[in-house]
C-alpha positions in Angstrom: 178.6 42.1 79.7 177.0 42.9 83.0 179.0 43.5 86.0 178.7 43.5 89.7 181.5 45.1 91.1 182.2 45.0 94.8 185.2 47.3 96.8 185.0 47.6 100.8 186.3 50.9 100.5 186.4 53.7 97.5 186.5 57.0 96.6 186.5 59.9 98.2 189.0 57.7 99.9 192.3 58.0 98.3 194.7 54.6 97.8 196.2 52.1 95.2 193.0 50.2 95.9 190.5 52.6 95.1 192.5 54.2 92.3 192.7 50.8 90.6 188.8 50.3 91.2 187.8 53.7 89.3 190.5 53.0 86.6 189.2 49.3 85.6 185.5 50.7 86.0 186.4 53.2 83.5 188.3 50.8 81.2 185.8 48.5 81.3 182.7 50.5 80.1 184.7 51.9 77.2 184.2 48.8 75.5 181.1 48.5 76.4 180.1 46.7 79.7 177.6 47.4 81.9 178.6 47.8 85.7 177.1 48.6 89.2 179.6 49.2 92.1 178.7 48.3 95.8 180.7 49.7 98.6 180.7 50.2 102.2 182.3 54.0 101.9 179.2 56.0 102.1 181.0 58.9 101.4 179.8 60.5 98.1 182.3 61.3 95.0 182.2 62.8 91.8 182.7 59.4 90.2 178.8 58.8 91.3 177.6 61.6 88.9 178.5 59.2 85.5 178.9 55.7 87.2 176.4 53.3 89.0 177.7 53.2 92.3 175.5 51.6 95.4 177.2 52.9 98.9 175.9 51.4 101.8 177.5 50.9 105.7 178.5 48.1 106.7 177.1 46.6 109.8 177.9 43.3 111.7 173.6 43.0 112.6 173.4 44.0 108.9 174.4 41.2 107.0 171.0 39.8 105.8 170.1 43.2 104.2 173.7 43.3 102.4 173.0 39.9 101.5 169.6 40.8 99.6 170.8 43.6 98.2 173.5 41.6 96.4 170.9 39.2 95.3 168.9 41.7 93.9 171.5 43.4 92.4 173.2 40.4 90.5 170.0 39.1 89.3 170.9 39.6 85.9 174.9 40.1 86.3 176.9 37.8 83.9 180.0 37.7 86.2 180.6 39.0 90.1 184.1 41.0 90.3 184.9 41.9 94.3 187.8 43.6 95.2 189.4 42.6 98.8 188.8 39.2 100.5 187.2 40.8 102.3 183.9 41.4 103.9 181.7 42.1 101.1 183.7 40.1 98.9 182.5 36.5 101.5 179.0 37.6 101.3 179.4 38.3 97.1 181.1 34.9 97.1 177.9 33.3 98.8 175.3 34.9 96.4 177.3 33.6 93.5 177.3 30.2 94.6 173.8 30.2 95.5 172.8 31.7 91.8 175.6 30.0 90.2 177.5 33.5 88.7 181.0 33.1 88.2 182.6 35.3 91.3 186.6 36.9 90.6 188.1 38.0 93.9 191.0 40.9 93.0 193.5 40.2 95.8 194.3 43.8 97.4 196.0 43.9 100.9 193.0 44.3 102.6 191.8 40.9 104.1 194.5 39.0 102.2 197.2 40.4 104.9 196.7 40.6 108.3 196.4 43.4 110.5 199.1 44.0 113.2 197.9 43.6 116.6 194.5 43.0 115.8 192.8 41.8 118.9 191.6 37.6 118.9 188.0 38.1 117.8 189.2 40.6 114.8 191.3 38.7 113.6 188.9 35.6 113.7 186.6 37.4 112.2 188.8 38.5 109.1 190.6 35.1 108.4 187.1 33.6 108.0 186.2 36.7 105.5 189.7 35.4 103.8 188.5 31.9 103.7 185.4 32.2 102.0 186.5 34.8 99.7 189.5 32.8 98.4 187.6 29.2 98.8 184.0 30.4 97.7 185.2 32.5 94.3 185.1 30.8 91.0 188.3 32.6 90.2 191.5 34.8 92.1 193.1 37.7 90.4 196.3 38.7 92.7 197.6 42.1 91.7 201.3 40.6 92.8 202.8 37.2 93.0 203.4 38.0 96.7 199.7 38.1 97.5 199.0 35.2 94.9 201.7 33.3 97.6 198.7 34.0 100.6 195.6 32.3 98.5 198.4 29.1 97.1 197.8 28.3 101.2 193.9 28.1 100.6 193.5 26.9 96.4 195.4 25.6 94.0 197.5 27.5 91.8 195.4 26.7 88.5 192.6 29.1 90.3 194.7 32.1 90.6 195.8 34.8 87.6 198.2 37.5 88.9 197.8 40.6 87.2 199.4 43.7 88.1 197.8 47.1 89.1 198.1 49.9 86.3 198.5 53.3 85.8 196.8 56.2 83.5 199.3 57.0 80.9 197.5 59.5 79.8 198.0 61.8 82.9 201.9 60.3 83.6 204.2 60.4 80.7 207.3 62.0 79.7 205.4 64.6 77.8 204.7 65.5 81.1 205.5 69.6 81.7 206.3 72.0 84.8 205.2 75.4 85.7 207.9 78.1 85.8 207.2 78.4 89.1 207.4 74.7 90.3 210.7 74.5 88.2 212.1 78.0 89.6 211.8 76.7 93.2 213.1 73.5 93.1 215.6 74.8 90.8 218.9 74.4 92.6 218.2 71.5 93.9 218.2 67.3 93.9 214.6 66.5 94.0 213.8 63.2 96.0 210.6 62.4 95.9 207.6 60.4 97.9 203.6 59.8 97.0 202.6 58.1 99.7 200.2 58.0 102.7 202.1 58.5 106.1 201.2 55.1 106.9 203.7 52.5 109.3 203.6 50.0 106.0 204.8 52.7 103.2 208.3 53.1 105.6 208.0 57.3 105.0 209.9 57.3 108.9 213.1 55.3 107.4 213.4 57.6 104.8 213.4 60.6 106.5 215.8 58.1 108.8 218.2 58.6 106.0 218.1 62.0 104.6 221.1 63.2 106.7 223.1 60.4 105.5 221.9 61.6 101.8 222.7 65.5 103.0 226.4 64.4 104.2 227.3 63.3 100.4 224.7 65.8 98.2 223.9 69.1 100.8 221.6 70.3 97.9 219.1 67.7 98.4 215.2 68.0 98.8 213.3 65.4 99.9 209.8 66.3 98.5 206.8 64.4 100.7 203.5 64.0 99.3 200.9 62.8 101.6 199.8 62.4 104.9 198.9 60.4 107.5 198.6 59.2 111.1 202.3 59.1 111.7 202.6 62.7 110.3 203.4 63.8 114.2 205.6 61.5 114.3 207.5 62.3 111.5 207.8 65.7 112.1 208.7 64.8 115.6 211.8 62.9 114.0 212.4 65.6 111.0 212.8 68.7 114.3 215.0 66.4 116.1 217.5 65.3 113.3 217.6 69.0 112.7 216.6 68.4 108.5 214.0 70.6 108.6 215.2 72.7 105.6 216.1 70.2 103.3 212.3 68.5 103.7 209.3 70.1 102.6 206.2 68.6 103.8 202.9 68.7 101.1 200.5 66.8 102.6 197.8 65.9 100.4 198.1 67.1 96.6 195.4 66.8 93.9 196.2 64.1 92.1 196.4 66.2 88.6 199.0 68.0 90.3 201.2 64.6 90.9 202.9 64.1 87.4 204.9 67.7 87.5 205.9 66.8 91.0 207.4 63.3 89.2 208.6 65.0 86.4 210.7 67.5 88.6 211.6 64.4 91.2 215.4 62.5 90.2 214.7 59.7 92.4 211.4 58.7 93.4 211.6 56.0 97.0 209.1 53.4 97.9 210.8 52.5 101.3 207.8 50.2 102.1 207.6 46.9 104.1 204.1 45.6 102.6 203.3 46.4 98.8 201.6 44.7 95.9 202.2 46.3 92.5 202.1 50.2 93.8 200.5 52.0 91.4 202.4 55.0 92.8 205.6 52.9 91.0 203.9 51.8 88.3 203.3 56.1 87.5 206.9 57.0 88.3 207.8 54.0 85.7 205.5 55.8 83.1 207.4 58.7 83.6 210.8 57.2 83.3 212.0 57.9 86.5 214.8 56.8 88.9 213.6 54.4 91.0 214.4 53.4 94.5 212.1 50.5 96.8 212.5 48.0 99.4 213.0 44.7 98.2 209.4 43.6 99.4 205.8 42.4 98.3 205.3 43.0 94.4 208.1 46.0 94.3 210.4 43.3 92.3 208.0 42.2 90.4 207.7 45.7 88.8 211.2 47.1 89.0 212.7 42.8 87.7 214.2 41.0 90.6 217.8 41.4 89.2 217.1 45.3 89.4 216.5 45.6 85.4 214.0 48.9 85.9 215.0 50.3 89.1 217.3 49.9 92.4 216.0 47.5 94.7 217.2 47.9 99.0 217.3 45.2 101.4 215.5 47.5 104.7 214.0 44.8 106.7 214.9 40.8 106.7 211.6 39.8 105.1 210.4 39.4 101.2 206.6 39.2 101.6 204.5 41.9 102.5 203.7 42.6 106.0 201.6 45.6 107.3 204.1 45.0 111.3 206.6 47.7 110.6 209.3 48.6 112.7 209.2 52.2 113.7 213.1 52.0 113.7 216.1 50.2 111.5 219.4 49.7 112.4 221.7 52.0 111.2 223.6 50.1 108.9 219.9 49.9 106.9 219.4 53.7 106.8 223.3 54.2 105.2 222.4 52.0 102.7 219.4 53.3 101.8 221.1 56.4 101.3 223.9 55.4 99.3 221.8 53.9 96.7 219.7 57.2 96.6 222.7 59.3 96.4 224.1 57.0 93.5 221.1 57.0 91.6 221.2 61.0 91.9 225.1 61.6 91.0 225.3 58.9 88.4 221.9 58.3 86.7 220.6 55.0 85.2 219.7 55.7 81.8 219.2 52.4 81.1 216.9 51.1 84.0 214.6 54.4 83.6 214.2 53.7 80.3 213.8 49.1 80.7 211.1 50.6 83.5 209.4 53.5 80.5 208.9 50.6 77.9 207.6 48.1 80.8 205.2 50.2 82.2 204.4 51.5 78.6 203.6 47.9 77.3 202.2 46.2 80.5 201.0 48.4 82.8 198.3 50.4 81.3 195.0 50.1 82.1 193.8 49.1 78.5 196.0 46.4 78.7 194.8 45.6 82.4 191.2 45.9 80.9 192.1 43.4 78.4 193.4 40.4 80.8 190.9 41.0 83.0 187.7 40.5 80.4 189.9 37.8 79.6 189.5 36.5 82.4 185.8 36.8 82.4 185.0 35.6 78.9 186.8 32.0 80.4 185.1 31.9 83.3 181.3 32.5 82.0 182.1 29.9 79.4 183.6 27.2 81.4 180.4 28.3 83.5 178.1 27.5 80.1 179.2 24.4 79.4 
């Protein structure tokens, strides 16, 4: 099968997004398909060395060229799969009604959600992207029932498939094993951990919100963060004045090889976010057969079960769907419970949950099994298309 592939953004940029674009690429030529990515970053990766990947910058005055080289490029595609709805995914959704390719739109949060205090003519701009994207496509794959709820306002429900994002279980397993000297230094310690960009949507400032809370019941705490981020000042800013310096130590960006020891050493690992669709980042730490602590948002119950069966789930702000407008602060009362479920989840451990989340992730969430819907998918579309 012949694939166009289209992603606004991708690597060297690093995100759920652009993690689950290399992984399905990947998955998908093992059995055999043939697939050329286009994307706007025009920043060069390793990935380009063994994979057909078209980066070009996009540009308003621009969009005839864009336009043609999609043409050209899916002149001989069996199926258009564009990631975002976006703005490369409303230009892809012209060209495949025009040559009459069946077009999936993959529903990230990019153009699906809307930007906070976007200014009139952006947001314009990016709601007509949405609508052609979502009305255009042939088909929409939502990576969470949250985001599937946006595209119900603009298509029926029989045109949308939600499946979640994956994970490599190859790299995050419980076979997973720590250096001596990762172990020795973390050794008298509860490790809480954090892979997330310092971002207003992943919630990284409530956290750190709660950790004296956490410190008051378990002193021996460590709250591990990996990532960074625009509100990295910021959060340091907050981190001097709570005085919690020493029980924080602040990574920054970590290969991503590096990521399952860190997991394997963490007890609880905390996705405090306000906006989410299936994190991948959860979807690892279930591999692993982790503790699990998230805000009740976006697609975070649809991975952990909505009655809490694979991990704890916290009520931080007063909505359920995803929203990229987060507070920088929460009242008080939010922050204590944030920290009594952590602390629970450290002094009495769910055996049970971790191991409901191992055989989930396990049986659902690898990519061979994503690979496997999502040509699915395909196969029904091109020969609906056929008929």
């Amino acid at each position: 099968m012949k694939i166009l592939m289209t992603s606004d953004t991708f690597l060297p940029l690093i995100g759920g997004a652009e993690i689950h674009v290399q992984n399905l690429i990947e998955e998908l030529e093992k059995d055999g398909n043939s697939i050329v990515l286009v994307t706007n970053e025009t920043r060069v990766s390793d990935f380009d060395k063994s994979h057909s990947v078209i980066r070009t910058p996009w540009n308003r005055k621009g969009i005839l060229p864009l336009f043609l080289l999609l043409w050209h490029e899916s002149k001989e595609a069996d199926i258009i799969h564009c990631h975002y709805s976006y703005r490369l995914s409303a230009v892809a959704c012209i060209v495949g009604r025009l040559r009459n390719i069946p077009v999936v739109v993959v529903l990230h949060g990019l153009g699906t959600l809307n930007i906070p205090h976007a200014e009139f003519i952006y947001r314009t701009i990016h709601s007509i992207y949405r609508y052609i994207s979502l009305v255009f496509s042939t088909h929409i794959i939502s990576t969470s029932d949250d985001l599937a709820q946006v595209a119900r306002k603009y298509v029926s429900n029989k045109k949308i498939s939600i499946i979640l994002n994956g994970y490599d279980k190859e790299k995050f397993n419980t076979n997973v094993s720590i250096s001596d000297s990762l172990r020795k230094q973390y050794e008298n310690n509860h490790v809480i951990l954090t892979v997330r960009r310092l971002v207003p949507k992943n919630g990284i400032h409530f956290l750190v919100e709660a950790i004296p809370y956490i410190v008051a019941k378990i002193p021996n705490i460590k709250y591990v963060m990996i990532g960074d981020g625009r509100m990295r000042e910021y959060i340091e800013e907050r981190i001097n004045k709570l005085g919690i310096q020493k029980y924080i130590d602040m990574l920054g960006s970590v290969e991503n090889d590096q990521i399952p020891a860190y997991l394997k050493l963490a007890e609880v690992v905390v996705f405090p976010s306000t906006a989410e669709s299936s994190s991948i980042a959860c979807a690892e730490a279930m591999g692993m057969g982790k503790g699990i602590v998230a805000s009740r948002v976006g697609g975070l119950p649809e991975l952990l079960g909505k009655n809490e069966e694979r991990g704890r789930l916290v009520r931080l702000v007063s909505w359920e769907g995803s929203n990229y407008d987060a507070p920088l602060s929460l009242g008080k009362e939010r922050y204590q419970e944030l920290a009594d479920v952590i602390s629970e989840s450290i002094l009495t451990p769910d055996i049970t949950r971790a191991t409901a989340a191992l055989q989930y992730a396990e049986k659902e969430l690898s990519w061979e099994a994503i690979g496997k819907k999502t040509l699915a998918v395909y196969s029904s579309l091109i020969n609906r298309n056929e008929k």
